[in-house]
N, C-alpha and C positions, 0 to 999 in steps of 0.2 A: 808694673806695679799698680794697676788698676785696682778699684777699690770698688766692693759691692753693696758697702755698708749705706744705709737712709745716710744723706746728706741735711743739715739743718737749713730749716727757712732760713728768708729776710728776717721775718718776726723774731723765731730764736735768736738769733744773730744781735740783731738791736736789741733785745732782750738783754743780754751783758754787757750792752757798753755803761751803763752805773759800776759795776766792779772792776773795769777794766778801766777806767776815767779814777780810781781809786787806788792805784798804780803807786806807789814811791816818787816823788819827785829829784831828791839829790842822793838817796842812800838807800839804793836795791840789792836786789841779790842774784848772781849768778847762777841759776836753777838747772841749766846742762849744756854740757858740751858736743859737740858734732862733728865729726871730721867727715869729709867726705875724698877719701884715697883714691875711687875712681869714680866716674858719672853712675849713679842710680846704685853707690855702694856707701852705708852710714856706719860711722864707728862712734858708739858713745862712749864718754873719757869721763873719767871722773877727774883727770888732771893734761894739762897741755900745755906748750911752750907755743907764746906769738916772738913772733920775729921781724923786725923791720921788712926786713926784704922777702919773705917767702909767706908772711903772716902767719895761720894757724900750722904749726909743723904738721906736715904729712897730708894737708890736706889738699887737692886738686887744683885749687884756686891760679899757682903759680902756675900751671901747666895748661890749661886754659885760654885759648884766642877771644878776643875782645873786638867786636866793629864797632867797639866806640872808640879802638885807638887806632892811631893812622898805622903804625907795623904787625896790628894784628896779634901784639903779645898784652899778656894779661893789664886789667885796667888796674892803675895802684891806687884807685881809689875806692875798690870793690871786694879789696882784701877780705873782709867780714861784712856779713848779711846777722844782724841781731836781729831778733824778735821778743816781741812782750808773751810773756810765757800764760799770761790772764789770757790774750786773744788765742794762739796756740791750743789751750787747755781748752778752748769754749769749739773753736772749729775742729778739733780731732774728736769733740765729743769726749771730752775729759780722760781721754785712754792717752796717756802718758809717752806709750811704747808708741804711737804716731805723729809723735811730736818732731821728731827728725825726717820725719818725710817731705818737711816742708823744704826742705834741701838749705836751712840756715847751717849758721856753725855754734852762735851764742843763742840761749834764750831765757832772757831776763826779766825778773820782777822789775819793771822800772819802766816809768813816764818816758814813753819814746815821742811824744808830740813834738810838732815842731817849733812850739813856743815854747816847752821846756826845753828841747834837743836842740837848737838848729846849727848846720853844718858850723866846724871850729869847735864846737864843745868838744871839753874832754873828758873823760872819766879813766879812773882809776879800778883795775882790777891786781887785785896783791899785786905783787912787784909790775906790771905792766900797765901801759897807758897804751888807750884808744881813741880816735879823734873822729868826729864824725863829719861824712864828706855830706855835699850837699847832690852826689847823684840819687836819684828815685831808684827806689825797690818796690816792683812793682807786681813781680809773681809774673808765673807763664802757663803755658795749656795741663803741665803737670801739678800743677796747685789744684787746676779746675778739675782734674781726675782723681783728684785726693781726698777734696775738701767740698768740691760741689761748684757750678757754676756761681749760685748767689753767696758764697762766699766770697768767690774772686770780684764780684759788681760791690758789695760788700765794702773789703778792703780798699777798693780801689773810688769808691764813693766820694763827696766833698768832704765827710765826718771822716770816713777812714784815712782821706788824704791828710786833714788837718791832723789826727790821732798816731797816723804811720801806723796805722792797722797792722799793715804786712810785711812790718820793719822797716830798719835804715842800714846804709850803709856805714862802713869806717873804714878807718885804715891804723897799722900798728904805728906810733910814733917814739915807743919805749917798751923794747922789747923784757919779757917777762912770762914766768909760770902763774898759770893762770889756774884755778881749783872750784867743782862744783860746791854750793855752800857758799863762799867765801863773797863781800859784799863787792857791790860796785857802785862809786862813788864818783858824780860830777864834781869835777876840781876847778875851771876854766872853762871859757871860750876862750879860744887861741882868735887872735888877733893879727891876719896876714897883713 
C-alpha cells in the first residue's frame, strides 16, 4: 500500500496544530470507525460492538502476538488505537477515504493530550466505556510510507508527544455498541 501522493512538510504539519490544540476537551465526537479483520485489510463501520475481551468485534487485534507480553498473546492494554481525526484529516491531506490507513480503529474529534487524557481516564461512547492505558502509540515504517517520513518525526516530536499527535491507546472496560456521529464523553479518571 505504498503511497505516491507529495507528502506534507514540517511547516504544513506545524501549520495546524492551532486547530488541532482546538479539539473538544470533555464532549467529542466519534467521526469513524475502523476494523481491521486481517493485517493491511480496513473495514469502515458506520456501527460496531466493543467487547471486554475481544475489544472492537471482528477486528484483528485479539489474534495478534504481542512482545510486549511475556506469552506472546495479545497486549489487553492495546485493545483500541484512537486517533484525533483534526491530525488524521491534516496528514492524509484532508481525503477522508485515507484516513484508515493509519491502521487505528477509533478516530475522534477530541483533546487526546496527555494533560487532558492521561492513562485511567475514561470516556463514554453510547452504551460503552473506554479507559485509557498508559502504553505509547507510537506508529511504525507503514505510517512513514503513508503519510511521509516528517510526519512520523512529527508525531513523534516533544509537542506531538505532549499532543498524542499519533493517538493513544485504550482498552474496553464496558462493553457496548458504539456508532459514527454519536458523541464521546470523558466521565472519569479511574483510580487504581
Amino acid at each position: 500500500m505504498s503511497d505516491e501522493m507529495n507528502h506534507l512538510t514540517l511547516a504544513e504539519l506545524e501549520a495546524g496544530l492551532d486547530r488541532i490544540r482546538q479539539a473538544p476537551a470533555d464532549d467529542g465526537a466519534l467521526e469513524l470507525i475502523v476494523r481491521r479483520p486481517e493485517t493491511l485489510e480496513r473495514e469502515t463501520l458506520d456501527e460496531a460492538k466493543l467487547d471486554i475481551v475481544e475489544g472492537l468485534i471482528g477486528d484483528s487485534w485479539i489474534r495478534r502476538r504481542s512482545s510486549m507480553t511475556e506469552d506472546g498473546s495479545p497486549h489487553p492494554e492495546m485493545q483500541l488505537n484512537l486517533m484525533n481525526s483534526r491530525v488524521i484529516d491534516l496528514v492524509a491531506r484532508q481525503q477522508r477515504e485515507r484516513w484508515r490507513l493509519a491502521g487505528d480503529q477509533l478516530f475522534v474529534d477530541l483533546d487526546l493530550s496527555l494533560a487532558n487524557l492521561p492513562a485511567g481516564t475514561r470516556l463514554a461512547i453510547g452504551e460503552a466505556v473506554i479507559e485509557v492505558t498508559p502504553v505509547p502509540h507510537t506508529g511504525c515504517k507503514k505510517f512513514v510510507e503513508r503519510y511521509g517520513l516528517e510526519a512520523m518525526k512529527w508525531v513523534n516530536s516533544p509537542v506531538g508527544r505532549e499532543l498524542n499527535l499519533r493517538g493513544i491507546c485504550a482498552k474496553v472496560v464496558q462493553a457496548g455498541v458504539i456508532r459514527t456521529g454519536r458523541r464521546l464523553k470523558k466521565i472519569d479518571a479511574h483510580l487504581a
